[in-house]
Chimera marker file (.cmm) of the C-alpha trace (Angstrom):
<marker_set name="trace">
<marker id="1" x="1.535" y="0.963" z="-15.165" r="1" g="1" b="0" radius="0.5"/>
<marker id="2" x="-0.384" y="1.481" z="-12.054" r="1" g="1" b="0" radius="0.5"/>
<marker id="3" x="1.067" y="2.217" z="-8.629" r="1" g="1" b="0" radius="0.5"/>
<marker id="4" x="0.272" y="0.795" z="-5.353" r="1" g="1" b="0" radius="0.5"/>
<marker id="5" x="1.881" y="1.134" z="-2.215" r="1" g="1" b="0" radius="0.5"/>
<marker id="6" x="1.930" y="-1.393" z="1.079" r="1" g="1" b="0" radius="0.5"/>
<marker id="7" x="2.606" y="-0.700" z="3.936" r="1" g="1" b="0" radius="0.5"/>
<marker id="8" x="1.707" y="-3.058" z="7.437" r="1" g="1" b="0" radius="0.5"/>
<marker id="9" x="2.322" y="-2.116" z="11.260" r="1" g="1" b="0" radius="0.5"/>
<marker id="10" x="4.623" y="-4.699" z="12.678" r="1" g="1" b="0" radius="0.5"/>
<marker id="11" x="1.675" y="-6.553" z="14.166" r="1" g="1" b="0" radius="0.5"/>
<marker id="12" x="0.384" y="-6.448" z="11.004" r="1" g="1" b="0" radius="0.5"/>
<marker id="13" x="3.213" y="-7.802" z="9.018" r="1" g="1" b="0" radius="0.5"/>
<marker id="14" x="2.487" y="-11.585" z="8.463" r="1" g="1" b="0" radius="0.5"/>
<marker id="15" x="-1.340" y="-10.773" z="7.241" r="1" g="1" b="0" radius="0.5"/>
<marker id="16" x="0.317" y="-8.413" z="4.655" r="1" g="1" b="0" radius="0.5"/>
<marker id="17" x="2.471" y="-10.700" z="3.771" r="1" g="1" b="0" radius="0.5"/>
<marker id="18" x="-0.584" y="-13.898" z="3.686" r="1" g="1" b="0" radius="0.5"/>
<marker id="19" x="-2.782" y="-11.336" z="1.370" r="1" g="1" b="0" radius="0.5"/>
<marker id="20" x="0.222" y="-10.667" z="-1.162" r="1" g="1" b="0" radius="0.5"/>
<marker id="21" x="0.943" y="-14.545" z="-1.457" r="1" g="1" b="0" radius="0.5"/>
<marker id="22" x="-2.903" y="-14.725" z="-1.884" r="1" g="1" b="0" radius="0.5"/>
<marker id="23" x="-3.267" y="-11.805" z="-4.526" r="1" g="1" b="0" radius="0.5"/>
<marker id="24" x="0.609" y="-12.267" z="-6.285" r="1" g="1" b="0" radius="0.5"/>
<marker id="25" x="-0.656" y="-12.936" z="-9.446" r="1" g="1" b="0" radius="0.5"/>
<marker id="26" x="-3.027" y="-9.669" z="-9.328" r="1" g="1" b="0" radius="0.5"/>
<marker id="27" x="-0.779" y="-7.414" z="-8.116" r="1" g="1" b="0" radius="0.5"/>
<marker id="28" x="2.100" y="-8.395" z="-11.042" r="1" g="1" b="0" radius="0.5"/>
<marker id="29" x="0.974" y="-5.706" z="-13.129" r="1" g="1" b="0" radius="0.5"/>
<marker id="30" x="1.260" y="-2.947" z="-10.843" r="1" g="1" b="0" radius="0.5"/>
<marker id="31" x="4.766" y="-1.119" z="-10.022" r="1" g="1" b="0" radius="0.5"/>
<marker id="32" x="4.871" y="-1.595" z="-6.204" r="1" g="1" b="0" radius="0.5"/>
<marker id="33" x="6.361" y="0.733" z="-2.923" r="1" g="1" b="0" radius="0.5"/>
<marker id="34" x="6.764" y="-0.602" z="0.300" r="1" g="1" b="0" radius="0.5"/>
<marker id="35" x="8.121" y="0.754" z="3.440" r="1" g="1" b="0" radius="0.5"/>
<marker id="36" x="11.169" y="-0.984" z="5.102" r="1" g="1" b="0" radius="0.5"/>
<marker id="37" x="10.610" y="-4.095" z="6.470" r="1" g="1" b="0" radius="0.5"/>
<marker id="38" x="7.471" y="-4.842" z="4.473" r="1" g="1" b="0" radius="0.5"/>
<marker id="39" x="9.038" y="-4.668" z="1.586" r="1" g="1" b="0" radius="0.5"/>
<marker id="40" x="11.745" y="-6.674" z="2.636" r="1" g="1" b="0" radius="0.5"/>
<marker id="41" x="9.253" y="-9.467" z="3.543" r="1" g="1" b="0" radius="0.5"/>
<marker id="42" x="7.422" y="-9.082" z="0.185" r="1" g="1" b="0" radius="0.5"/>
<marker id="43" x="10.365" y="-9.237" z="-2.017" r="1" g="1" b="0" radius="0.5"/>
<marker id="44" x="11.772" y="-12.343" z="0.362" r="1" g="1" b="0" radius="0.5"/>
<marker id="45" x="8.558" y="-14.207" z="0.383" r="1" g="1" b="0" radius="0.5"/>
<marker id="46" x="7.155" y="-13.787" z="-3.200" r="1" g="1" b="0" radius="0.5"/>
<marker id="47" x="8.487" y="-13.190" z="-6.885" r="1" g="1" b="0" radius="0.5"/>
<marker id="48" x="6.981" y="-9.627" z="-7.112" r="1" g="1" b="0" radius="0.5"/>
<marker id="49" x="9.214" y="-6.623" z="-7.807" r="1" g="1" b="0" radius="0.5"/>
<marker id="50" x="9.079" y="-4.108" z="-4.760" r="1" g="1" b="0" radius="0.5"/>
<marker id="51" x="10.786" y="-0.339" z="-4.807" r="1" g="1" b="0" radius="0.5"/>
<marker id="52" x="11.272" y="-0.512" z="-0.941" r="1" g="1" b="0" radius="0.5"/>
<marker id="53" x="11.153" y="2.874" z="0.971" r="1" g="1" b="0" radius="0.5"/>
<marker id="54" x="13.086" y="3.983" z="4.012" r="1" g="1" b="0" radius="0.5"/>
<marker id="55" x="10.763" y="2.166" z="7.636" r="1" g="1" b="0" radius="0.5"/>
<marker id="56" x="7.627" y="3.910" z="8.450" r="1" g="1" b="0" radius="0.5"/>
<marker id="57" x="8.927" y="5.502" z="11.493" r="1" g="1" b="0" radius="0.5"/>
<marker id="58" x="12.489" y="6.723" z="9.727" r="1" g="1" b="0" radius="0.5"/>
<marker id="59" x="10.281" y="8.440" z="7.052" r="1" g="1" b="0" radius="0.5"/>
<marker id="60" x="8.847" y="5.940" z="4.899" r="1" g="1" b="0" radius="0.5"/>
<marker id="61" x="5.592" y="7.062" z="5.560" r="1" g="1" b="0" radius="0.5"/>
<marker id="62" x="7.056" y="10.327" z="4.435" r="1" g="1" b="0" radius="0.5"/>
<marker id="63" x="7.832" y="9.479" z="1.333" r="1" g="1" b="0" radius="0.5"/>
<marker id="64" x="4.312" y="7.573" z="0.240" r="1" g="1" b="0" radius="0.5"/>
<marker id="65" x="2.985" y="10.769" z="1.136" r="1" g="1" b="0" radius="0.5"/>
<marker id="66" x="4.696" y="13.160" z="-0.510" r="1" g="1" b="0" radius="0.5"/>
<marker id="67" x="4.377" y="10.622" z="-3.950" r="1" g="1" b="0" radius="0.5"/>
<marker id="68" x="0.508" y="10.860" z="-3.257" r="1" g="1" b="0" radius="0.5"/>
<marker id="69" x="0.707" y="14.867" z="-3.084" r="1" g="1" b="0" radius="0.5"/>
<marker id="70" x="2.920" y="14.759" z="-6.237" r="1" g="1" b="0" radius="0.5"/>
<marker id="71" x="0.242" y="12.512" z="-8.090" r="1" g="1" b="0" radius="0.5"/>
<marker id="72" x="2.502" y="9.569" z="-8.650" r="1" g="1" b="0" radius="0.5"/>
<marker id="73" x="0.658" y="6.859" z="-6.341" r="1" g="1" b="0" radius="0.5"/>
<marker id="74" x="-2.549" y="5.200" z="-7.345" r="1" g="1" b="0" radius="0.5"/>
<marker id="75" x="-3.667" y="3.447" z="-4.478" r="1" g="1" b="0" radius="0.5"/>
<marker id="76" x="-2.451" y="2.559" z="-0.619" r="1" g="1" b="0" radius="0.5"/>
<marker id="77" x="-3.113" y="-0.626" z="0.811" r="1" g="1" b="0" radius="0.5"/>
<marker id="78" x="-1.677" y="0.099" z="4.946" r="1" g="1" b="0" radius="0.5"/>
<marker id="79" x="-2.673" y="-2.446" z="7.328" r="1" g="1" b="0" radius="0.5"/>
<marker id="80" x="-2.567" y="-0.661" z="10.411" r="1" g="1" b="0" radius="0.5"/>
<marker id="81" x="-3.062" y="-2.107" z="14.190" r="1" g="1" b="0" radius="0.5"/>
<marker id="82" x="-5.855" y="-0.075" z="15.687" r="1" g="1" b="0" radius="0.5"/>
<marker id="83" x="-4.586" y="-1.943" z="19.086" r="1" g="1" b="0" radius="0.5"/>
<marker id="84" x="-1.260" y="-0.639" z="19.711" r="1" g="1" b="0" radius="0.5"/>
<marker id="85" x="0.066" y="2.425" z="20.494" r="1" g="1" b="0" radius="0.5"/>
<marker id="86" x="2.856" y="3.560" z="18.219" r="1" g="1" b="0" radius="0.5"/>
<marker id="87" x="5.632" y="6.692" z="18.563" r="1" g="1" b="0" radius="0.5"/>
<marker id="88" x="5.019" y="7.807" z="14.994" r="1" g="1" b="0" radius="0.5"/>
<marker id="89" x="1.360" y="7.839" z="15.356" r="1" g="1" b="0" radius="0.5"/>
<marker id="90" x="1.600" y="11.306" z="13.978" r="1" g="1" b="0" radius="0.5"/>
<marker id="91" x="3.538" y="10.591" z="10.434" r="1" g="1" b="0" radius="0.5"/>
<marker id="92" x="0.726" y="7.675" z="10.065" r="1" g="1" b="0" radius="0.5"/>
<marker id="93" x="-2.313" y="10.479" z="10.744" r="1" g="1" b="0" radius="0.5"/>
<marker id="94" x="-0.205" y="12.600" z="7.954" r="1" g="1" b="0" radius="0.5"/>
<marker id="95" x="0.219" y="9.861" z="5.545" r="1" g="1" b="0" radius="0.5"/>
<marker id="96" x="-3.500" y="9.213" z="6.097" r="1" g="1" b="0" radius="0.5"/>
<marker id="97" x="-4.461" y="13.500" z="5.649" r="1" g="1" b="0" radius="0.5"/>
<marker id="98" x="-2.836" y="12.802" z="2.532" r="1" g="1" b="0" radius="0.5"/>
<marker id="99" x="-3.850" y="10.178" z="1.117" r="1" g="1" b="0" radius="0.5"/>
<marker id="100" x="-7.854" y="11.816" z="1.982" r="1" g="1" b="0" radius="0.5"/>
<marker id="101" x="-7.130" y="15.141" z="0.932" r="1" g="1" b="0" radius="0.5"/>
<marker id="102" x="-6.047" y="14.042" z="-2.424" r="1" g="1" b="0" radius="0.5"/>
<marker id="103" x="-8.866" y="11.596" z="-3.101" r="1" g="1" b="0" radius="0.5"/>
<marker id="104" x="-6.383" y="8.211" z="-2.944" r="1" g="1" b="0" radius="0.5"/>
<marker id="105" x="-7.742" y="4.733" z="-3.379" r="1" g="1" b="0" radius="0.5"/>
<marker id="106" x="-7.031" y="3.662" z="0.133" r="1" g="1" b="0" radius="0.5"/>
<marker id="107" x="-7.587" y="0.570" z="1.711" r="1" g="1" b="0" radius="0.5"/>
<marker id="108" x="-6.746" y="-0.387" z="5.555" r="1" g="1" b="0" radius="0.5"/>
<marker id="109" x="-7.818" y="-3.351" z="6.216" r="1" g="1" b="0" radius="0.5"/>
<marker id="110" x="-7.417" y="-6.912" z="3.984" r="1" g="1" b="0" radius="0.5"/>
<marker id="111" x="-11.312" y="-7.514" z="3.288" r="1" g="1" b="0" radius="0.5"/>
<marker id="112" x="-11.157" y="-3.523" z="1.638" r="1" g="1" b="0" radius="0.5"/>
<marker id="113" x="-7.485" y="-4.061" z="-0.128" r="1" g="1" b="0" radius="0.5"/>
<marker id="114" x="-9.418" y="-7.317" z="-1.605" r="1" g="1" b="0" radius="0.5"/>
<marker id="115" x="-12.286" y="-5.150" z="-3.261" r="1" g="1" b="0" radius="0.5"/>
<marker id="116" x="-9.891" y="-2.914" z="-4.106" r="1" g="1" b="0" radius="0.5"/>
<marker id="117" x="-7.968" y="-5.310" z="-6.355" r="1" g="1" b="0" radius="0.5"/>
<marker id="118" x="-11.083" y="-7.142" z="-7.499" r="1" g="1" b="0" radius="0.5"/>
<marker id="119" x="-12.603" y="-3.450" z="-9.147" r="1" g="1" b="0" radius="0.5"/>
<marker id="120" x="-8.809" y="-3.149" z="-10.217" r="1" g="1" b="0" radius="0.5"/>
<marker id="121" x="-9.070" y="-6.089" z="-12.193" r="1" g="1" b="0" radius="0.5"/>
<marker id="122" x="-12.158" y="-6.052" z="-13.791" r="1" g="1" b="0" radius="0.5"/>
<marker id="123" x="-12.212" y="-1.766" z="-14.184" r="1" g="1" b="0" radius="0.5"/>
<marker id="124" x="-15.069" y="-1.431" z="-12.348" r="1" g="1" b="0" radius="0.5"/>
<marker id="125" x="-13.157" y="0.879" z="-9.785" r="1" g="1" b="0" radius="0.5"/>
<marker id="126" x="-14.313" y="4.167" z="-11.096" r="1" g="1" b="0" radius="0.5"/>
<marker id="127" x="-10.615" y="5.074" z="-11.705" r="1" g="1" b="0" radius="0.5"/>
<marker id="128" x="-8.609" y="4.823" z="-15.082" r="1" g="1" b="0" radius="0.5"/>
<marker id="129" x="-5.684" y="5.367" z="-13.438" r="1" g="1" b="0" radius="0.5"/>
<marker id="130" x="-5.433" y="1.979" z="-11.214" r="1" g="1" b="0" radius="0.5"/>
<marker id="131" x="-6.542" y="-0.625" z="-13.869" r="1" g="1" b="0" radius="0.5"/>
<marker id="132" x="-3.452" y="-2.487" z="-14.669" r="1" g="1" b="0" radius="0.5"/>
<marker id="133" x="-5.047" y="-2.169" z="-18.392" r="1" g="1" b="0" radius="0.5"/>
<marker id="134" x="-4.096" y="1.024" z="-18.734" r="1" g="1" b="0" radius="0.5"/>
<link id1="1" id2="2" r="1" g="1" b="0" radius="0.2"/>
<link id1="2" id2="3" r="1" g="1" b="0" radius="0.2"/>
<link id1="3" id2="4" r="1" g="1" b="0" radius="0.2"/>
<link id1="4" id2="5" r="1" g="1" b="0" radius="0.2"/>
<link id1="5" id2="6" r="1" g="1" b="0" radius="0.2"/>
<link id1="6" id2="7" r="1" g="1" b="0" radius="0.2"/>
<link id1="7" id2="8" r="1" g="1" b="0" radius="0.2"/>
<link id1="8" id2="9" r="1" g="1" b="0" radius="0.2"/>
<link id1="9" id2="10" r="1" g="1" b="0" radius="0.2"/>
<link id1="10" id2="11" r="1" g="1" b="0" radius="0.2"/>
<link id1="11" id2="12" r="1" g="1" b="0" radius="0.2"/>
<link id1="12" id2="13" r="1" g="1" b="0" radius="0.2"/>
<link id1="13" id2="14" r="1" g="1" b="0" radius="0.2"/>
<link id1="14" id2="15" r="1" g="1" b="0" radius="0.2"/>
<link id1="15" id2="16" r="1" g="1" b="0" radius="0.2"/>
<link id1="16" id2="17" r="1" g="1" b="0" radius="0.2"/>
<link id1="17" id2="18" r="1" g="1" b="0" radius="0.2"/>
<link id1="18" id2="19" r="1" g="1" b="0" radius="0.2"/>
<link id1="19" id2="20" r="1" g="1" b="0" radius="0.2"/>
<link id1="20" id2="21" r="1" g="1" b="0" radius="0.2"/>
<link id1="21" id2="22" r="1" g="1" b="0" radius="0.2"/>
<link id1="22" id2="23" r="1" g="1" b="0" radius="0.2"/>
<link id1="23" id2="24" r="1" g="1" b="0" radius="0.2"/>
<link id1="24" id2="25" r="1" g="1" b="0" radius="0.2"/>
<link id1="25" id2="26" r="1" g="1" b="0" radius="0.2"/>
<link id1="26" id2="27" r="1" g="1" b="0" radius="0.2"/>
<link id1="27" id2="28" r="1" g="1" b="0" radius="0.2"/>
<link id1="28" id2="29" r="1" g="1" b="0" radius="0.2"/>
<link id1="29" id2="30" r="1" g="1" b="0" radius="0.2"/>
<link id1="30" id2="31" r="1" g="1" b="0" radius="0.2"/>
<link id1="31" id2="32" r="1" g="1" b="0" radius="0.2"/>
<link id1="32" id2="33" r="1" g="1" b="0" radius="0.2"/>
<link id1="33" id2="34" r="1" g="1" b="0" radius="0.2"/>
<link id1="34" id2="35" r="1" g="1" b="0" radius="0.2"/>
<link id1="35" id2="36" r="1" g="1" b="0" radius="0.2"/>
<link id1="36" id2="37" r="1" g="1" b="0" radius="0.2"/>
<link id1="37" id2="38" r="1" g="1" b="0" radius="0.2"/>
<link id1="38" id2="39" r="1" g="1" b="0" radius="0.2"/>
<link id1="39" id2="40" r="1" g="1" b="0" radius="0.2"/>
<link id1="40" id2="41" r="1" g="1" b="0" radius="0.2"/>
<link id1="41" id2="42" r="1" g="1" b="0" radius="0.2"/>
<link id1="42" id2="43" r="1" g="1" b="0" radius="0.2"/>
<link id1="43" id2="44" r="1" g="1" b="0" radius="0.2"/>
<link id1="44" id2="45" r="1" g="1" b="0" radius="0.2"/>
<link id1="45" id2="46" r="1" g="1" b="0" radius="0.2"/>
<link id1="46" id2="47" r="1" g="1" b="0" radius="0.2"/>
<link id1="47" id2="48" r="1" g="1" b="0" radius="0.2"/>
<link id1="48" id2="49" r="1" g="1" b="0" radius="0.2"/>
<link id1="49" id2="50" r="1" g="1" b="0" radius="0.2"/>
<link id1="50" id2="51" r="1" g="1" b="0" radius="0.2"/>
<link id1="51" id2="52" r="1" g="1" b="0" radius="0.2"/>
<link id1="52" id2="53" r="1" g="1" b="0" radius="0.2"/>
<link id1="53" id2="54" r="1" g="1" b="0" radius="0.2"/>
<link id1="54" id2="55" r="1" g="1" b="0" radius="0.2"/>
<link id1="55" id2="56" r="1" g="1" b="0" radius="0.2"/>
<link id1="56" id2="57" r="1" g="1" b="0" radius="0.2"/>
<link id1="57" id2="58" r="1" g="1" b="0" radius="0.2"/>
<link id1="58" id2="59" r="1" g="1" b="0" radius="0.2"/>
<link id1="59" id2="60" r="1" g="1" b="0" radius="0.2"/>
<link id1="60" id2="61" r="1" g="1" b="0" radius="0.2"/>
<link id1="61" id2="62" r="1" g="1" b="0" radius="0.2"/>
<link id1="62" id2="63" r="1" g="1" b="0" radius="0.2"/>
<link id1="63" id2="64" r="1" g="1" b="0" radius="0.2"/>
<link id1="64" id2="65" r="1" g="1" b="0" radius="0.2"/>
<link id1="65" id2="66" r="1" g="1" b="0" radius="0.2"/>
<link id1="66" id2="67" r="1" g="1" b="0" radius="0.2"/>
<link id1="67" id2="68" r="1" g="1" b="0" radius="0.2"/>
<link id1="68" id2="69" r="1" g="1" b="0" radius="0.2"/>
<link id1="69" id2="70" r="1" g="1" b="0" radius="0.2"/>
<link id1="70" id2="71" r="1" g="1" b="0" radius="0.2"/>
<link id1="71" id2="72" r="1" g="1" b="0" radius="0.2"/>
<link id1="72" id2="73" r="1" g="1" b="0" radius="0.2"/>
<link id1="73" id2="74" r="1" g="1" b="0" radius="0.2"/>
<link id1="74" id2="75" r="1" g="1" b="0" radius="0.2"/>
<link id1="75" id2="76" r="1" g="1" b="0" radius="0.2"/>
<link id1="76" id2="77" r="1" g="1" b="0" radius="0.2"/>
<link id1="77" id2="78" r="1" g="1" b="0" radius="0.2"/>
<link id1="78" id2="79" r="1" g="1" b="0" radius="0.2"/>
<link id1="79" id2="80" r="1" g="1" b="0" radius="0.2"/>
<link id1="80" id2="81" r="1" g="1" b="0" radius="0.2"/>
<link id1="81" id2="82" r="1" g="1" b="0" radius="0.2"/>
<link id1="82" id2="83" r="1" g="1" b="0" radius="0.2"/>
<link id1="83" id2="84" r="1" g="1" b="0" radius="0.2"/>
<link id1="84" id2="85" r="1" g="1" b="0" radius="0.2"/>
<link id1="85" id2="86" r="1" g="1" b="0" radius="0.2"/>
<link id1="86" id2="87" r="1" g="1" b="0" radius="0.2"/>
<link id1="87" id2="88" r="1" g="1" b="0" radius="0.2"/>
<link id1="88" id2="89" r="1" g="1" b="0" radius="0.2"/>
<link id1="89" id2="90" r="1" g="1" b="0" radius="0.2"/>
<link id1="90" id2="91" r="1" g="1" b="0" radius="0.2"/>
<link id1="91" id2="92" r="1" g="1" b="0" radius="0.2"/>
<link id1="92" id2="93" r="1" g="1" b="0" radius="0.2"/>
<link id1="93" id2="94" r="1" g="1" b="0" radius="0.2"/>
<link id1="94" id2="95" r="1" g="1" b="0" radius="0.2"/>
<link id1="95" id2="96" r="1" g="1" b="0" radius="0.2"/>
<link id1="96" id2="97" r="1" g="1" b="0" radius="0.2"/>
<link id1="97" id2="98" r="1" g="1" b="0" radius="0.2"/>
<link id1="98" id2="99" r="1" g="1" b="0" radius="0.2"/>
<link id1="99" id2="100" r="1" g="1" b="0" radius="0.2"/>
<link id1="100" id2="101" r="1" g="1" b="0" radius="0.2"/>
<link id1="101" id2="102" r="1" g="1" b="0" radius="0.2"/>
<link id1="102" id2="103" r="1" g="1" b="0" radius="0.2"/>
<link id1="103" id2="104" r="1" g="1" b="0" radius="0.2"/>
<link id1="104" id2="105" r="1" g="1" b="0" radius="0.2"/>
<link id1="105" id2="106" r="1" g="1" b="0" radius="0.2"/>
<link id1="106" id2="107" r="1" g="1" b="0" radius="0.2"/>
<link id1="107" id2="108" r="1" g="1" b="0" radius="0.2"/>
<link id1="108" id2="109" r="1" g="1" b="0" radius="0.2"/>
<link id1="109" id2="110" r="1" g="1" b="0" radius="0.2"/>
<link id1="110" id2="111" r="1" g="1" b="0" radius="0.2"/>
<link id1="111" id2="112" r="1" g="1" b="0" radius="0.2"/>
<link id1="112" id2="113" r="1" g="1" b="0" radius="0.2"/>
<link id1="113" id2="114" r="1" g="1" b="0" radius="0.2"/>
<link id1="114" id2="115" r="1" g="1" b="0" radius="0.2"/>
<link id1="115" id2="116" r="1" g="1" b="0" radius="0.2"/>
<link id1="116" id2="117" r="1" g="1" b="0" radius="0.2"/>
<link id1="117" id2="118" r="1" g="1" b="0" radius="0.2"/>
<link id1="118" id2="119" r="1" g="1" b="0" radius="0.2"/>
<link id1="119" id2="120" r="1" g="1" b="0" radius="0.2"/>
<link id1="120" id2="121" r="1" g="1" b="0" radius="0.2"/>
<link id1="121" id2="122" r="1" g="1" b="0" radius="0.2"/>
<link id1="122" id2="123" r="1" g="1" b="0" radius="0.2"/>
<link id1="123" id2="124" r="1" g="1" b="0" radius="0.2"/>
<link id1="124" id2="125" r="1" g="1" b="0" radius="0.2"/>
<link id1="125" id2="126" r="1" g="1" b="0" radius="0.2"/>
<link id1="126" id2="127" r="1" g="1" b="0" radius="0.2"/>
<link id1="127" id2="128" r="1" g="1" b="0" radius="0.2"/>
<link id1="128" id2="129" r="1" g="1" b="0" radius="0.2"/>
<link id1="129" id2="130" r="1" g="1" b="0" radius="0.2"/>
<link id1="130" id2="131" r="1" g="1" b="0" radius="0.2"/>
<link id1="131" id2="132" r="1" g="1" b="0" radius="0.2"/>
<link id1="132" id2="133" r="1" g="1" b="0" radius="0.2"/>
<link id1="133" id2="134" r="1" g="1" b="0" radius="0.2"/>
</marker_set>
């Protein structure tokens, strides 16, 4: 089973929240992480099955990170807010190192995190590991 983590700044929360209700029935085949609070909202607001992680600040980001550098995340869908400042801008940068530096499917905004589950679905993606076929 594929793995996919979400993760949405605070400003970012309720479109994270709009694109899972829109994509539910896609993203059903994939085991799911979330930081905190988003995956508090995801589990509330849908019938999907979310492992949540510790908040993004408190070391959620952390921990998607170190499962990316430990090969056990496929992709990262994380909504971010390019318009507000934030205190742990430096665990996001990390999180984001990582997720470059070992060649993750990353998506970071909701017209990307789209294509990314349209290639997903039809295998078209280039990687074996994300199709929920596999």
């Amino acid at each position: 089973m594929p793995s996919l983590a979400l993760v949405a700044h605070d400003q970012k929360k309720d479109q994270m929240i709009a694109w899972v209700k829109a994509h539910e029935a896609a993203l059903e085949p994939f085991r799911l992480y979330a930081t905190g609070t988003t995956g508090g909202r995801i589990v509330a607001e849908t019938g999907l099955r979310v492992e949540r992680l510790k908040s993004g600040p408190l070391g959620g980001d952390a921990q998607i990170g170190a499962m990316i550098a430990e090969g056990k995340l496929d992709a990262l869908v994380f909504f971010i807010d390019p318009l507000s400042a934030l205190p742990h801008d430096v665990d996001v940068k990390s999180l984001l190192r990582l997720a470059i530096l070992y060649d993750t499917l990353l998506a970071v905004n909701e017209a990307t995190a789209s294509r990314l589950l349209e290639a997903a679905a039809t295998g078209s993606n280039g990687s074996e590991t994300l199709s929920p076929q596999t």
